[in-house]
N, CA, C and O atoms as a Tinker XYZ file with bonds, in Angstrom:
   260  protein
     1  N      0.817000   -1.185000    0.000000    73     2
     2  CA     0.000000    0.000000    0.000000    64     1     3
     3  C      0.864000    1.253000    0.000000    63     2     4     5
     4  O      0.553000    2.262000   -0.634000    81     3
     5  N      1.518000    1.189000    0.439000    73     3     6
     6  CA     2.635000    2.909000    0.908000    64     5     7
     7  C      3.230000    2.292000   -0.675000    63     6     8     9
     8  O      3.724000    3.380000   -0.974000    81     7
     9  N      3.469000    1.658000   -1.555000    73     7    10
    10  CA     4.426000    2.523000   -2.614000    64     9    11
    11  C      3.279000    2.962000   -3.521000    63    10    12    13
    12  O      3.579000    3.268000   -4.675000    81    11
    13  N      1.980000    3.033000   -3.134000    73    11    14
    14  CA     0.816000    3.422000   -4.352000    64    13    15
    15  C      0.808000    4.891000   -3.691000    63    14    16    17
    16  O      0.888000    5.928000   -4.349000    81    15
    17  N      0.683000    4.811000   -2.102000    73    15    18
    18  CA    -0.181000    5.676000   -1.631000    64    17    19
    19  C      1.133000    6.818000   -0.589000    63    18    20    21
    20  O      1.065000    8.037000   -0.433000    81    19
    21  N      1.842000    6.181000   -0.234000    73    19    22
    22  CA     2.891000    6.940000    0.343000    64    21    23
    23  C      2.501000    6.551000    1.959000    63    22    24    25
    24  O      3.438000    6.660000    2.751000    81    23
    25  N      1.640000    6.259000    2.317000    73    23    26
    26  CA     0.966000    5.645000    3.817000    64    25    27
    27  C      0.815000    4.684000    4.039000    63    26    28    29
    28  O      0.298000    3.888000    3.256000    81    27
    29  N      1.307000    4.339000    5.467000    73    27    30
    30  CA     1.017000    2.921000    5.862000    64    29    31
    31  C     -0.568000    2.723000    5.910000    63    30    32    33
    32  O     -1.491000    3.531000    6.013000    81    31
    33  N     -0.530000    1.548000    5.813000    73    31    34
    34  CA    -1.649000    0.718000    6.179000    64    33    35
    35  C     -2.411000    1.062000    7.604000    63    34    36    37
    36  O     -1.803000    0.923000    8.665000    81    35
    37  N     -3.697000    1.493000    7.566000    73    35    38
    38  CA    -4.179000    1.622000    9.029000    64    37    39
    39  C     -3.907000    3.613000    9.185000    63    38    40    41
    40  O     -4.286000    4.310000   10.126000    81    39
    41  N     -3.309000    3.982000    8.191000    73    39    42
    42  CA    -3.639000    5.653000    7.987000    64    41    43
    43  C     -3.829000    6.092000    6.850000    63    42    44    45
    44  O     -3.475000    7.226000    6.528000    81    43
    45  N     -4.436000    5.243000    6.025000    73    43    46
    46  CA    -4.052000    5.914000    4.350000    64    45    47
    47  C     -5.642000    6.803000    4.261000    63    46    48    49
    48  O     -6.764000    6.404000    4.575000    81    47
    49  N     -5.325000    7.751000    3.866000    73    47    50
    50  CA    -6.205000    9.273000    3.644000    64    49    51
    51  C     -6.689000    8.856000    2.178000    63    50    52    53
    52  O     -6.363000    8.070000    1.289000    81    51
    53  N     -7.610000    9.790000    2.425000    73    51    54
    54  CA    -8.700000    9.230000    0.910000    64    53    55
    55  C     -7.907000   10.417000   -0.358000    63    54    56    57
    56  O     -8.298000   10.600000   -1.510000    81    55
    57  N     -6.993000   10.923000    0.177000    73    55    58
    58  CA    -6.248000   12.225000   -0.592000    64    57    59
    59  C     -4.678000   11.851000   -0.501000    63    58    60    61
    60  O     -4.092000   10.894000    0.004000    81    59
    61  N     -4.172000   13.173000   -1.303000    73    59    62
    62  CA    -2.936000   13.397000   -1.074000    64    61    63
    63  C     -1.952000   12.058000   -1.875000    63    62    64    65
    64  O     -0.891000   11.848000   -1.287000    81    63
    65  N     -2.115000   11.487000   -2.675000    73    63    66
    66  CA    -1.414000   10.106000   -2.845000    64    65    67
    67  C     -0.569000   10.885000   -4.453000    63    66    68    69
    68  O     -1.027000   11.661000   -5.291000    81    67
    69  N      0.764000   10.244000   -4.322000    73    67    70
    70  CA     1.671000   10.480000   -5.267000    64    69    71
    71  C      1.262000   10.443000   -6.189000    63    70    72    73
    72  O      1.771000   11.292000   -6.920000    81    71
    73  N      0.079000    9.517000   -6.940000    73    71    74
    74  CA    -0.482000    9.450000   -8.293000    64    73    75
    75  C     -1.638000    9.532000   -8.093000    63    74    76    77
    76  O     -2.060000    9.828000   -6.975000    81    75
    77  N     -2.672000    9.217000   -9.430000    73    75    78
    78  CA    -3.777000    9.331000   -8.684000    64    77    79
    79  C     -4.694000    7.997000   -8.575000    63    78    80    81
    80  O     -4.572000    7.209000   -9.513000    81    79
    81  N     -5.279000    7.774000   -7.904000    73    79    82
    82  CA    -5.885000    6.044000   -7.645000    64    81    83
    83  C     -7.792000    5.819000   -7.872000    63    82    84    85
    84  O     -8.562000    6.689000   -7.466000    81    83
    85  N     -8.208000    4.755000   -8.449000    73    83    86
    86  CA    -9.003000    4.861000   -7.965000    64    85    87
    87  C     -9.261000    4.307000   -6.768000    63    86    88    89
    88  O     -8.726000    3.376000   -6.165000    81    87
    89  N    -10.398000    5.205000   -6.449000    73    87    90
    90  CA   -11.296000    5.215000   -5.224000    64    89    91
    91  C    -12.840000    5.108000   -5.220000    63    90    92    93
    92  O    -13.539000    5.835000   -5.925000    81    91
    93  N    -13.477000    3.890000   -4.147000    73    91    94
    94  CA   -14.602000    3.413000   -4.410000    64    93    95
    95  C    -14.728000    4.203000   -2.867000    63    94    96    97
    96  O    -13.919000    4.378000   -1.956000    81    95
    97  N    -15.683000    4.454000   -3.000000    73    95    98
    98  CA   -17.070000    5.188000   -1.937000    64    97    99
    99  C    -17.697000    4.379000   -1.154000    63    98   100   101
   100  O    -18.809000    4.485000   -1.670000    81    99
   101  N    -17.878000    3.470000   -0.092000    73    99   102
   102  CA   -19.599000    2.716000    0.255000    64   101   103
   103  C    -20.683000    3.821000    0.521000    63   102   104   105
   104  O    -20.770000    4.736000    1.339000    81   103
   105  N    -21.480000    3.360000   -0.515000    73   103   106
   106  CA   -22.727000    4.328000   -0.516000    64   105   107
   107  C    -23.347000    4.520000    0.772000    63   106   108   109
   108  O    -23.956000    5.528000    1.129000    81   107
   109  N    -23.117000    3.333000    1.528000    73   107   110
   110  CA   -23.978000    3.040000    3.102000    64   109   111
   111  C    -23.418000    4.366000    3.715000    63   110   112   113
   112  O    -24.394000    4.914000    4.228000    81   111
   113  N    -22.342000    5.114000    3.896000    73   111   114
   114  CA   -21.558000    6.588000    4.564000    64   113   115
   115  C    -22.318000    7.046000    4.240000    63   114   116   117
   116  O    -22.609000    7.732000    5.220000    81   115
   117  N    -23.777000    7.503000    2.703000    73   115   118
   118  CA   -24.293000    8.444000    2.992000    64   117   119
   119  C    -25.711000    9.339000    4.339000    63   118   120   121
   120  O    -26.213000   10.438000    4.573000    81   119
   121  N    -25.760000    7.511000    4.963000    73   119   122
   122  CA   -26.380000    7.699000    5.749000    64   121   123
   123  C    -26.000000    8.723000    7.196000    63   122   124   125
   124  O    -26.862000    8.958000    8.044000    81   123
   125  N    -24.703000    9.212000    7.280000    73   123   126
   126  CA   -23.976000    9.624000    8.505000    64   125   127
   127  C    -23.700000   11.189000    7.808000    63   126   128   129
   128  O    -23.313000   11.506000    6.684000    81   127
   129  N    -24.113000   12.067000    9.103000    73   127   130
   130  CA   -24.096000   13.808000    8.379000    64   129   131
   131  C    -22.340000   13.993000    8.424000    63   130   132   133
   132  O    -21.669000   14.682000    7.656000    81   131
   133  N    -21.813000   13.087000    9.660000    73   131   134
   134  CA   -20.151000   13.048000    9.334000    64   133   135
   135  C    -19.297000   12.023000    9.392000    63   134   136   137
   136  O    -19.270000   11.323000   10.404000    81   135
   137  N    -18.508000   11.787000    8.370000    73   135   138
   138  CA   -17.719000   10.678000    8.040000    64   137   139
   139  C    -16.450000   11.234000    8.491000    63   138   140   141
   140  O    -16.009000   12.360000    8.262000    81   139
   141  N    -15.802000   10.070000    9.322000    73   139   142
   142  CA   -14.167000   10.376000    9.750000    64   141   143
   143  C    -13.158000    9.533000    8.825000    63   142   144   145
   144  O    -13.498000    8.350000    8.797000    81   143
   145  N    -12.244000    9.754000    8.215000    73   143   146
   146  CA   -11.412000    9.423000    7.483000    64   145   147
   147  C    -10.125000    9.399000    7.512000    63   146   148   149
   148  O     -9.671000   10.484000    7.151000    81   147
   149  N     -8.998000    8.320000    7.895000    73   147   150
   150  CA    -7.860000    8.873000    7.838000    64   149   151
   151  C     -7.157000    9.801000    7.366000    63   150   152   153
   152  O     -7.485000   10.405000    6.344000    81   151
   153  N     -6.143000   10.040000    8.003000    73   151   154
   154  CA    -5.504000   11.223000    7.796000    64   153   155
   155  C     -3.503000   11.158000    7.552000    63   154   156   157
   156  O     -2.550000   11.851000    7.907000    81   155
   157  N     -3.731000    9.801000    6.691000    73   155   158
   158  CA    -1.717000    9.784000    6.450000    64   157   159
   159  C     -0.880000    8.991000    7.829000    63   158   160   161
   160  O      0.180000    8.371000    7.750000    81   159
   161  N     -1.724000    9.231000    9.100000    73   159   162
   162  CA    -1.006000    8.722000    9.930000    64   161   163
   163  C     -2.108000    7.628000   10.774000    63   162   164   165
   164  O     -3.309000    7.887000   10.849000    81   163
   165  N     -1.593000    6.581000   11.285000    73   163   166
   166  CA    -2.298000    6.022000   12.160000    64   165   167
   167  C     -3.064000    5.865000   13.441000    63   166   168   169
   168  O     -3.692000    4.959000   13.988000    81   167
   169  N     -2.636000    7.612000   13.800000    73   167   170
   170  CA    -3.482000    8.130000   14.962000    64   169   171
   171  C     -3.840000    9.222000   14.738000    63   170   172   173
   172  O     -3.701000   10.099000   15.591000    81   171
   173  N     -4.507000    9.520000   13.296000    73   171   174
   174  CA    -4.776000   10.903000   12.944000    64   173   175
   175  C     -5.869000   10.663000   12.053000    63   174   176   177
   176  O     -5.761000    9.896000   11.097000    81   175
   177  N     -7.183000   11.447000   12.398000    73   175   178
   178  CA    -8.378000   11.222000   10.833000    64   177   179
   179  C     -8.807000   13.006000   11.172000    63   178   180   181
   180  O     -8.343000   13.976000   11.771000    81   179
   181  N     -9.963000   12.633000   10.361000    73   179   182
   182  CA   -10.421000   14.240000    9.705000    64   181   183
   183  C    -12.229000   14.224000    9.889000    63   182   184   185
   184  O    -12.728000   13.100000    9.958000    81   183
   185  N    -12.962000   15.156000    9.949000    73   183   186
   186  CA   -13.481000   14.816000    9.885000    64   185   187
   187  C    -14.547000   15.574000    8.480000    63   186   188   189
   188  O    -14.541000   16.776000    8.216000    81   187
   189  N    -15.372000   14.539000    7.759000    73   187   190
   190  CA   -15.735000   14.983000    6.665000    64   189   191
   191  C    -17.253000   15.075000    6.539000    63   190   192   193
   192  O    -17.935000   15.106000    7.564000    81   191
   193  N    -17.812000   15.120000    5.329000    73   191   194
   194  CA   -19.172000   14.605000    4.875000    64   193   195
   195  C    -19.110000   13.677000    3.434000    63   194   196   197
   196  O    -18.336000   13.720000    2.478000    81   195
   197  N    -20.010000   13.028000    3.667000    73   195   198
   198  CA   -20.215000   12.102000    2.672000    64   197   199
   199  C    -19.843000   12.568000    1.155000    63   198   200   201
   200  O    -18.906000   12.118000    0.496000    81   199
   201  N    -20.898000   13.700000    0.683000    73   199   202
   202  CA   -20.629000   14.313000   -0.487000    64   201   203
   203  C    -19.051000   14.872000   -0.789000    63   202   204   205
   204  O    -18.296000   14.456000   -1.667000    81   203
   205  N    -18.775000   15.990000    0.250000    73   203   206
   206  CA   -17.020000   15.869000    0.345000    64   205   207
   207  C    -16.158000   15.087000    0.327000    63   206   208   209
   208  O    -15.021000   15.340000   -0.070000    81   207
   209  N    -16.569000   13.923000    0.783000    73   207   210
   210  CA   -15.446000   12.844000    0.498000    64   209   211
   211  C    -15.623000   12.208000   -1.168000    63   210   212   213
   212  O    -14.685000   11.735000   -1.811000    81   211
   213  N    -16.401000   12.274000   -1.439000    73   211   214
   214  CA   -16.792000   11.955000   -3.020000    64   213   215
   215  C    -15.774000   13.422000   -3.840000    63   214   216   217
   216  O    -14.883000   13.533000   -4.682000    81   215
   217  N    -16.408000   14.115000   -3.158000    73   215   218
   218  CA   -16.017000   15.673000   -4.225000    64   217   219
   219  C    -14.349000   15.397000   -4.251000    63   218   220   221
   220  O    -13.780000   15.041000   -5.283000    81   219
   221  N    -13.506000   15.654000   -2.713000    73   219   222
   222  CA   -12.170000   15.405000   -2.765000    64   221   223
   223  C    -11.445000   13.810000   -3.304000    63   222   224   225
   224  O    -10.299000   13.596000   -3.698000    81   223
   225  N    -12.120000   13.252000   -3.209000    73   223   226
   226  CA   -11.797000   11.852000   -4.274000    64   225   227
   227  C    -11.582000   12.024000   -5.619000    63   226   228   229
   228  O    -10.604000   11.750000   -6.315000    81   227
   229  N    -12.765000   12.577000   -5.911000    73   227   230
   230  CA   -13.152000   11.918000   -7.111000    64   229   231
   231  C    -13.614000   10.612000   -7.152000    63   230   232   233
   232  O    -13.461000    9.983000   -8.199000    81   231
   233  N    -14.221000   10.024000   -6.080000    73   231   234
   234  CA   -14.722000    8.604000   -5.692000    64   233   235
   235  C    -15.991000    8.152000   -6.475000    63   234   236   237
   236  O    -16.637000    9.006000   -7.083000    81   235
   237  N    -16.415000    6.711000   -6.488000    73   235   238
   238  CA   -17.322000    6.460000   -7.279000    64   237   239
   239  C    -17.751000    5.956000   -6.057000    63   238   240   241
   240  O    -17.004000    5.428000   -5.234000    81   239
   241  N    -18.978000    6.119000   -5.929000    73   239   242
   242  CA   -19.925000    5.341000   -4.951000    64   241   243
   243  C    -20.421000    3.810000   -5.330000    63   242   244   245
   244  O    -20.838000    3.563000   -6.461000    81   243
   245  N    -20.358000    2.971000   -4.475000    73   243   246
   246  CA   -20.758000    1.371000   -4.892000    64   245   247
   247  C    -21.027000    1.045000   -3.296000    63   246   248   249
   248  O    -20.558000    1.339000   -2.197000    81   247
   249  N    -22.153000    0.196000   -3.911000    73   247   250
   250  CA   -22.427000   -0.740000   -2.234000    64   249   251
   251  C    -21.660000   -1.498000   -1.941000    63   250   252   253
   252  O    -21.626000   -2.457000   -2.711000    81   251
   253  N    -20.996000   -1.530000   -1.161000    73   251   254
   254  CA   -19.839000   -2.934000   -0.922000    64   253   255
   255  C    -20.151000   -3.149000    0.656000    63   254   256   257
   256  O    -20.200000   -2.507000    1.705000    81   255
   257  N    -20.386000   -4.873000   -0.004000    73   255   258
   258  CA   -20.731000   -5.913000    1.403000    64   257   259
   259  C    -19.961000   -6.165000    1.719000    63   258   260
   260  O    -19.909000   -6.900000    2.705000    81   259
């Protein structure tokens, strides 16, 4: 994961990555007014909204079981 993303495992941020990746969404987050998301480090997140985390992605939303 860190040579795609530059972050270990257990902090990788839905941003910021050396190239650019895709990124899948679970649609189920849109139920929550705030989504927390890592933040690069493993004792660090952010806190977001659903639509924002789509917008700063560029994420595709999918249901995943």
């Amino acid at each position: 994961m860190r040579e795609h993303t530059g972050m270990a495992i257990g902090g990788v941020a839905p941003v910021g990555h050396p190239v650019r990746l895709r990124t899948v969404v679970d649609a189920s987050l849109g139920r929550y007014d705030v989504v927390w998301a890592a933040a690069g480090h493993s004792h660090a997140v952010f806190a977001t909204t659903y639509d924002e985390l789509i917008r700063i992605t560029g994420g595709q939303t999918m249901d995943v079981a």
